[in-house]
C-alpha positions in Angstrom: 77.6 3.8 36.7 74.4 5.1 38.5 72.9 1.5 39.5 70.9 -0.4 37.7 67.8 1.7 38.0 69.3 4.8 36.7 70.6 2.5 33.9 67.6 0.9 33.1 66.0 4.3 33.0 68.6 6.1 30.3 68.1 2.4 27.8 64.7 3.5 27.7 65.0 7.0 27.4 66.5 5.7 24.4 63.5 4.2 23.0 61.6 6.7 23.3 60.0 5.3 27.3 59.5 6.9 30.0 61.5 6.2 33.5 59.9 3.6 35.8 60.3 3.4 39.7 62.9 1.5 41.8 59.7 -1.2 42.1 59.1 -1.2 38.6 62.5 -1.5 37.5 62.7 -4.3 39.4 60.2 -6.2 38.5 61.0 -5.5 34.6 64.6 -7.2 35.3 65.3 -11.2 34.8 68.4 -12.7 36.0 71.0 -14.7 33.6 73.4 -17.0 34.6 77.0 -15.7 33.5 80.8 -16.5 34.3 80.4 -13.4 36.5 77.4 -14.4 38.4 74.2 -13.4 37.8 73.4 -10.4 34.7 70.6 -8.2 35.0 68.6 -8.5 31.4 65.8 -6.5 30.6 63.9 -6.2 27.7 62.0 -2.9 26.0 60.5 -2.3 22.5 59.8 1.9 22.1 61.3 3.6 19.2 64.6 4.5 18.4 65.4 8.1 18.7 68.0 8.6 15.9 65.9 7.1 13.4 61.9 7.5 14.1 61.6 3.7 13.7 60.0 0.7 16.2 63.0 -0.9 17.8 63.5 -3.3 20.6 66.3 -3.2 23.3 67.6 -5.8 25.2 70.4 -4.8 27.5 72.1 -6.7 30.7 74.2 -5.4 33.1 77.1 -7.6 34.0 78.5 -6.5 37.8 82.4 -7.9 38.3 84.2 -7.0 41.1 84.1 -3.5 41.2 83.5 -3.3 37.7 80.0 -2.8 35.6 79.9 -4.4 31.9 77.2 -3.9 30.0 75.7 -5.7 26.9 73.0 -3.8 24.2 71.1 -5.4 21.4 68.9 -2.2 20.1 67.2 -2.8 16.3 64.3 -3.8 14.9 62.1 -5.9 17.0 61.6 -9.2 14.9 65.5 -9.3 14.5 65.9 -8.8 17.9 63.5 -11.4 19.0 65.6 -13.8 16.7 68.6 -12.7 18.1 67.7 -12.6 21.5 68.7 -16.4 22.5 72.2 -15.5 20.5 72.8 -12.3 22.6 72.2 -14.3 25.7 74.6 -17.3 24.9 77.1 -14.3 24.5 76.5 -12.8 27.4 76.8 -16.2 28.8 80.5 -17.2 27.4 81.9 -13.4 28.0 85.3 -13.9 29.2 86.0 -11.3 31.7 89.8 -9.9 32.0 90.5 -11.4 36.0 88.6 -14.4 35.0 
């Protein structure tokens, strides 16, 4: 999957931000709590590519085993803020296949 820098990186390439260094990357990560441990969230408003507009991603990357999941929220940035405690309750009750 690239690690989670090189992941970070393409989500915002997709909002229209430029790539940030291993340190910065870092620091722009929080931890969740998650039946699979701990998810890497981060959280980026750019624009969206496809359509021109503002938006605002939230993403976290879910390591399982040997296994990556990853979780996107990607809109408009007043929705997303709303939604953001929602998407993290999800990512919270995910039920993982070897669970």
């Amino acid at each position: 999957t690239g690690g989670l820098v090189a992941n970070v990186n393409r989500w915002r390439g997709q909002v229209g931000l430029a790539p940030l260094a291993e340190a910065e990357v870092q620091k722009s990560v929080e931890t969740l709590d998650a039946p699979a441990g701990k998810a890497n969230l981060v959280d980026m408003t750019g624009t969206d590519r496809k359509t021109g507009q503002p938006a605002r991603m939230i993403g976290a990357i879910v390591p399982r085993g040997g296994q990556t999941w990853f979780f996107k929220l990607l809109g408009n940035a007043q929705v997303a803020e709303r939604e953001k405690a929602a998407f993290q309750k999800f990512i919270q009750s995910a039920k993982f296949p070897d669970a």
